[in-house]
C-alpha positions as CSV (number, residue, x, y, z in Angstrom):
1,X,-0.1,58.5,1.7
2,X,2.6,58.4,3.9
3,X,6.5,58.3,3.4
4,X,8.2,54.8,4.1
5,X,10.4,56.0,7.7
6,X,13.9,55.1,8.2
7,X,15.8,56.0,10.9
8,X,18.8,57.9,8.6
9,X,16.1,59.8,7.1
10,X,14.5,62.9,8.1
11,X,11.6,64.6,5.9
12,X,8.2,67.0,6.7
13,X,4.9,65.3,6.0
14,X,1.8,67.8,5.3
15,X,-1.5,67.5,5.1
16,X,-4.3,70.3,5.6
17,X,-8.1,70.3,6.0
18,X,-9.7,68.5,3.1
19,X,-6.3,67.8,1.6
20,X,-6.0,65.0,3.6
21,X,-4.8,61.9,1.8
22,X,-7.2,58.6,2.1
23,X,-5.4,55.2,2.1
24,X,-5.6,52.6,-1.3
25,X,-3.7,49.6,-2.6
26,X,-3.5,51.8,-5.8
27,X,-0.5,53.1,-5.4
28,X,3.0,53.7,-6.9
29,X,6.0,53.7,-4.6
30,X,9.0,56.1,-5.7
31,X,12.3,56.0,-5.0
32,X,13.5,59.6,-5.1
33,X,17.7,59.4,-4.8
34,X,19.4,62.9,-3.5
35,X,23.3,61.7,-3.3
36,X,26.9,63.9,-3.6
37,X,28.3,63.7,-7.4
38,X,32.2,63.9,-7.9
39,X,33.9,64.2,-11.1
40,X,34.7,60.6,-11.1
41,X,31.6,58.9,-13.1
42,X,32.5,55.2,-11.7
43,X,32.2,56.2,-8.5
44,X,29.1,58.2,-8.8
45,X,27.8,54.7,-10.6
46,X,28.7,52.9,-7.8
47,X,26.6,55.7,-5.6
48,X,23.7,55.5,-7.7
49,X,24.0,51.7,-7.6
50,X,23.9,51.8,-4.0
51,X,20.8,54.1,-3.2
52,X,19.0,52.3,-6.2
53,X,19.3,49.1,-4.2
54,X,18.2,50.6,-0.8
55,X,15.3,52.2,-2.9
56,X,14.0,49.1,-4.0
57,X,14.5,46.7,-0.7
58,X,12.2,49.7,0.9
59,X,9.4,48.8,-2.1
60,X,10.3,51.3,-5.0
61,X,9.1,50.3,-8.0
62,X,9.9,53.4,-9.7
63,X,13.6,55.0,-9.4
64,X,14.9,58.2,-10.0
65,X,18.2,59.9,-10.0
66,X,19.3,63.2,-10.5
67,X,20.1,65.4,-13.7
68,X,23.3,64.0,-15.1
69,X,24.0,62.1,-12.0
70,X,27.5,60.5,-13.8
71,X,29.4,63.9,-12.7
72,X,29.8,67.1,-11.3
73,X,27.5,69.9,-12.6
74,X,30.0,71.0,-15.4
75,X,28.2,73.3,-16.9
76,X,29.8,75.9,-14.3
77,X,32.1,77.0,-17.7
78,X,32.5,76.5,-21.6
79,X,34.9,73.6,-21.8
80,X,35.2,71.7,-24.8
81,X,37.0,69.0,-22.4
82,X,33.7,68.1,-21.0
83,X,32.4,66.9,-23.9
84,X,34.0,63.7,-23.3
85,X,31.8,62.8,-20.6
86,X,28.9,62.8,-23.1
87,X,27.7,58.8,-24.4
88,X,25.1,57.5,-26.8
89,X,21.7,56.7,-25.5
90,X,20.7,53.9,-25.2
91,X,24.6,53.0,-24.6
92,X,27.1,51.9,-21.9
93,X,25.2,53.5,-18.5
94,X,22.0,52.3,-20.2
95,X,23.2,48.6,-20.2
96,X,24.3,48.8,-16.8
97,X,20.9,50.4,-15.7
98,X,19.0,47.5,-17.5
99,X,20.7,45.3,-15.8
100,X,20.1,46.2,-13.2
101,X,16.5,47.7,-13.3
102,X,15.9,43.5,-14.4
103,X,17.3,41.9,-11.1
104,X,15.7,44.5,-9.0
105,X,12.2,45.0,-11.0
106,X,12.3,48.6,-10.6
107,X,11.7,51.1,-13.4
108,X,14.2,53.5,-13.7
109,X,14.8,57.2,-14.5
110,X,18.4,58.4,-15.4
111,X,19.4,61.5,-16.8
112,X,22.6,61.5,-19.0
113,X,24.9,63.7,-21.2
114,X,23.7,62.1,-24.4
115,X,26.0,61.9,-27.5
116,X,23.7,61.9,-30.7
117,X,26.1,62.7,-33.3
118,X,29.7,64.8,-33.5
119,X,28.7,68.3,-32.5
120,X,25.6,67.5,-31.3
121,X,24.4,66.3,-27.7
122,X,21.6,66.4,-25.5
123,X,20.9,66.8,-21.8
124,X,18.3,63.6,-21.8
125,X,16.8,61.1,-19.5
126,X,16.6,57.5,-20.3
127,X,14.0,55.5,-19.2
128,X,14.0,51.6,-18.2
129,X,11.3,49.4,-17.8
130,X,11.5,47.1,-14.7
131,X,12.4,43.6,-16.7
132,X,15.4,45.3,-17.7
133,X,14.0,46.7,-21.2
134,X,15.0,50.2,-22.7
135,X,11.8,52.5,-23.0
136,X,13.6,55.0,-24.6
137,X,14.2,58.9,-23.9
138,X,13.4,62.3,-23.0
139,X,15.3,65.2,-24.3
140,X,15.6,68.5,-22.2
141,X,13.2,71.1,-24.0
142,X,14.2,74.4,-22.2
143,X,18.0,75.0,-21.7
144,X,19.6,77.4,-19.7
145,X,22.3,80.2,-20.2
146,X,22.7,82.1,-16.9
147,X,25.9,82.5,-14.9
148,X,27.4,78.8,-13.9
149,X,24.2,77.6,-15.6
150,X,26.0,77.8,-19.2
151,X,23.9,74.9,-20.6
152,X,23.6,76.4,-24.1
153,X,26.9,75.9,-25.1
154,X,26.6,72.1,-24.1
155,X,23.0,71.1,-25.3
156,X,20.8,71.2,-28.1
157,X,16.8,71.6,-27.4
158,X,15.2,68.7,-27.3
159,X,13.0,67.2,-30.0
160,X,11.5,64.6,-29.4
161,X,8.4,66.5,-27.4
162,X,7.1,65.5,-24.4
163,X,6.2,62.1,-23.1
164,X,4.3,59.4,-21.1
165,X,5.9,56.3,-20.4
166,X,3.3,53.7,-19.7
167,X,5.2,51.3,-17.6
168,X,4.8,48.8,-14.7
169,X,4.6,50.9,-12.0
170,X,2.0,53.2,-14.0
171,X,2.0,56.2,-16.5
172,X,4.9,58.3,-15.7
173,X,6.4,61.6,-17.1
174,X,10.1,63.0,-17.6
175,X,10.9,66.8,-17.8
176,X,14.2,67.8,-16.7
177,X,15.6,70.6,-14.4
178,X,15.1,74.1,-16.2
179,X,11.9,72.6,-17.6
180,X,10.2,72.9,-14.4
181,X,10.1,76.4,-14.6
182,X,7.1,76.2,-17.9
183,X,3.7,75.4,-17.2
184,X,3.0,74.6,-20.4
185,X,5.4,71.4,-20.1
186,X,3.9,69.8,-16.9
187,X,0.7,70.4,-18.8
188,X,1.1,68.6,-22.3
189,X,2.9,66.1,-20.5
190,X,0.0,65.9,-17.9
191,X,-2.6,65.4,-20.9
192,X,-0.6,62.7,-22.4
193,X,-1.6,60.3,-19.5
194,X,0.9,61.0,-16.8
195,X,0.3,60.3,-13.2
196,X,3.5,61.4,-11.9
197,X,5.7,63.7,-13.2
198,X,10.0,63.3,-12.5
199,X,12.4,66.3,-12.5
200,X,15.7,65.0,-12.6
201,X,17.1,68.4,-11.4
202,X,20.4,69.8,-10.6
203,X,19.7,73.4,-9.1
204,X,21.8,75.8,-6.6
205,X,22.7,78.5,-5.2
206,X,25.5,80.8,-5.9
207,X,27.7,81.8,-3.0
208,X,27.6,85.2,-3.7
209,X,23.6,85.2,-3.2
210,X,23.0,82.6,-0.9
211,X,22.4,84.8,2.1
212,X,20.4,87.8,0.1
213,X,18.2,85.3,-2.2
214,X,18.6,81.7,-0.8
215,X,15.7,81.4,0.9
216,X,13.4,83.3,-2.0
217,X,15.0,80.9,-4.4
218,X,14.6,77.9,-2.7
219,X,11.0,78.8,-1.9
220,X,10.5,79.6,-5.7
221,X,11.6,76.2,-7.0
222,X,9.5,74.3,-4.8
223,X,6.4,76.8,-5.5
224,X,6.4,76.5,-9.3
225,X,6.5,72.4,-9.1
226,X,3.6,72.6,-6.4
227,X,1.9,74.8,-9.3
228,X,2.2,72.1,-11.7
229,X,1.0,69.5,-9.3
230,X,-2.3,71.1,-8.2
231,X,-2.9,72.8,-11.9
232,X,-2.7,69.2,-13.2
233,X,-4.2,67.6,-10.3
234,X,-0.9,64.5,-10.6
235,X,2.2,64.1,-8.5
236,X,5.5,65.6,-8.6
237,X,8.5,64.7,-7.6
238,X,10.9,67.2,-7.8
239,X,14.7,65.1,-7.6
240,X,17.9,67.0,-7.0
241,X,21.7,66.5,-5.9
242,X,23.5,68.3,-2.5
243,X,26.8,69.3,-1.9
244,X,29.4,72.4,-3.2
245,X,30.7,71.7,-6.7
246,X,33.5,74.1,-8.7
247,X,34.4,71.6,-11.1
248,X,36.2,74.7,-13.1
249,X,37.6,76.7,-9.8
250,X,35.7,79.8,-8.9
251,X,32.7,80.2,-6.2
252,X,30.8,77.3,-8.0
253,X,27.4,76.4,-6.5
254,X,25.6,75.0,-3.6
255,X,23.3,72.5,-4.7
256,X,20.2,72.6,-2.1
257,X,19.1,69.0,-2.0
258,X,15.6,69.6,-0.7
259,X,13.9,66.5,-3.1
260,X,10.2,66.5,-3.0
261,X,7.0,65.0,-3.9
262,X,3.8,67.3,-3.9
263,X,0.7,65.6,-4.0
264,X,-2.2,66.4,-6.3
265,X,-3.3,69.0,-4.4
266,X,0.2,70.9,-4.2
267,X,0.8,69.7,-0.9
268,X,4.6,69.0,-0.4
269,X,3.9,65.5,1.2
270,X,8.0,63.9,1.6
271,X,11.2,66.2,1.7
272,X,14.4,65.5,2.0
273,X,17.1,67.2,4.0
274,X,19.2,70.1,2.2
275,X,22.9,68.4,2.9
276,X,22.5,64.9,3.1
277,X,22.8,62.0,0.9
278,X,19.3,59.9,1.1
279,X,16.9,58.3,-0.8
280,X,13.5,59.4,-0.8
281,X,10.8,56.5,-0.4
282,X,6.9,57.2,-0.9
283,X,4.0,55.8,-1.8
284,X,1.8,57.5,-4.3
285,X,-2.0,57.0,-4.0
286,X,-3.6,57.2,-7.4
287,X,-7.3,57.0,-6.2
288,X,-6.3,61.0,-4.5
289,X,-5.7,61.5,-7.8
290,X,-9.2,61.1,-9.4
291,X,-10.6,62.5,-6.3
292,X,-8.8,65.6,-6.6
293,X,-9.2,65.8,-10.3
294,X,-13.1,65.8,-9.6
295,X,-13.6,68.2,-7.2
296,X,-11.0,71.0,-8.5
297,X,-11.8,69.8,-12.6
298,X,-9.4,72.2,-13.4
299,X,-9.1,69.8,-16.9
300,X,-12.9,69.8,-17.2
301,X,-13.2,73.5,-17.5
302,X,-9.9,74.7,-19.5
303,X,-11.1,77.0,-22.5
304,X,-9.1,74.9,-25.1
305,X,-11.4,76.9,-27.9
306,X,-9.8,80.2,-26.6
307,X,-6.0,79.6,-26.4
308,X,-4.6,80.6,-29.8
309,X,-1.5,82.4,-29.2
310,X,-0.2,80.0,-26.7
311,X,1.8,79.3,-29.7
312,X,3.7,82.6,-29.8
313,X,6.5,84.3,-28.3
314,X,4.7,87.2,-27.2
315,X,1.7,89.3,-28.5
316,X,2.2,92.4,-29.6
């Protein structure tokens, strides 16, 4: 299992002792898109447009871009303006992205401000089958309310659980940013089916603590997916966007890039640079999967009969 190269593109490979990765024609290739957002949402379509294309003439058959790639990170402040960014789903981006998933075969994976009704929207991702077909969505389960991360006053929790999307390319899951923080989502989506599991992520530093936490931050994000990965014994693919956004003035935030896939065994086996636009293309053995599965049965041997009060907030 070993990342497509191209010459514009620089990312680690690793592999250790019996984590090495054997070679099959069952695989899925993912197209992993790490790209700049600006405030102007045709022009970030025409940037998505552009890396989904690349993605595809390398062999991706699966496509994913980054949480609500359409924009700059607004949820920096509490701004009823920015409400008017938000869209139905499925709606105008989703017909473009059918279109265009159809010409190019490619399934794709877009997350989008999603208007459901007045007052009420949604940080969700919308996914496209590769004959151009609308699959339908994901809604964002854990939300945010930290400094510059003020997602509560923008979103409502999603509802609608979580998902496997069997598609073309295989049986893929959808969690979004802030969600990659809970085991317990990588794991009911894992036990639904899924092989690989997307996070459409938008995550940062903040100026202030960039040189005192960076590196512990960074280190955490990656840790926690690598968790889900080798807990569920699937792939993960951890997408996100680069570049300094303030949208509303202020320090604003220093997205670190640093898109990933870890491997079954938590490997990190593709990375992408921290400050450059790219698209991350890698083939995904499924056989390592199974063989993974069988000699760390992690699933075989969970206690499901001893779990009540998984279910609560805490137990007092």
């Amino acid at each position: 299992m070993v990342p497509k190269k191209e010459k514009s593109l620089t990312h680690k490979n690793k592999t250790a002792g019996t984590s090495k990765i054997p070679a099959s024609a069952a695989q899925i290739c993912v197209g992993l898109v790490q790209m700049r957002c600006v405030s102007d949402p045709a022009v970030n379509m025409k940037t998505a447009e552009r890396w989904i294309r690349q993605a595809a003439a390398r062999g991706a058959k699966v496509v994913c871009l980054p949480e609500l790639f359409l924009s700059e990170y607004f949820c920096q402040s509490e701004d009823h303006e920015y409400f008017k960014l938000a869209e139905p789903i499925p709606g105008p981006t989703t017909i473009v992205l059918e279109k265009l998933a159809k010409e190019l075969g490619v399934v794709l994976i877009a997350s989008l401000f999603e208007r459901r009704a007045p007052g009420l929207y949604h940080n969700t991702a919308a996914v496209i089958e590769a004959d151009g077909k609308y699959l339908g969505k994901y809604r964002k389960m854990h939300i945010p309310d930290d400094p510059l991360f003020y997602e509560k006053f923008y979103f409502t929790p999603g509802d609608l659980g979580f998902r496997n999307w069997k598609t073309s390319a295989g049986d893929l899951g959808v969690l979004i940013c802030w969600d990659q923080w809970y085991p317990e989502a990588a794991r009911l989506t894992a036990l639904r089916g899924s092989e690989v599991l997307f996070y459409p992520t938008a995550i940062g530093w903040h100026p202030s603590e960039k040189k005192q936490y960076g590196d512990n931050q960074k280190a955490a994000w990656q840790l926690t997916q690598r968790a889900h990965a080798l807990a569920n014994g699937c792939f993960v693919c951890g997408v996100n966007r680069i570049g300094h956004e303030a949208p509303a003035g202020g320090p604003g935030l220093d997205f670190w890039g640093g898109t990933f896939v870890a491997a079954p065994n938590g490997m990190i086996i593709a990375e992408a640079p921290a400050d450059e636009e790219t698209v991350l293309v890698v083939d995904l053995d499924m056989n390592f999967m199974d063989t993974q599965r069988t000699h760390w049965p992690f699933l075989r041997d969970r206690r499901v009969d001893a779990y009540d009060g998984m279910d609560k907030r805490f137990i007092d």
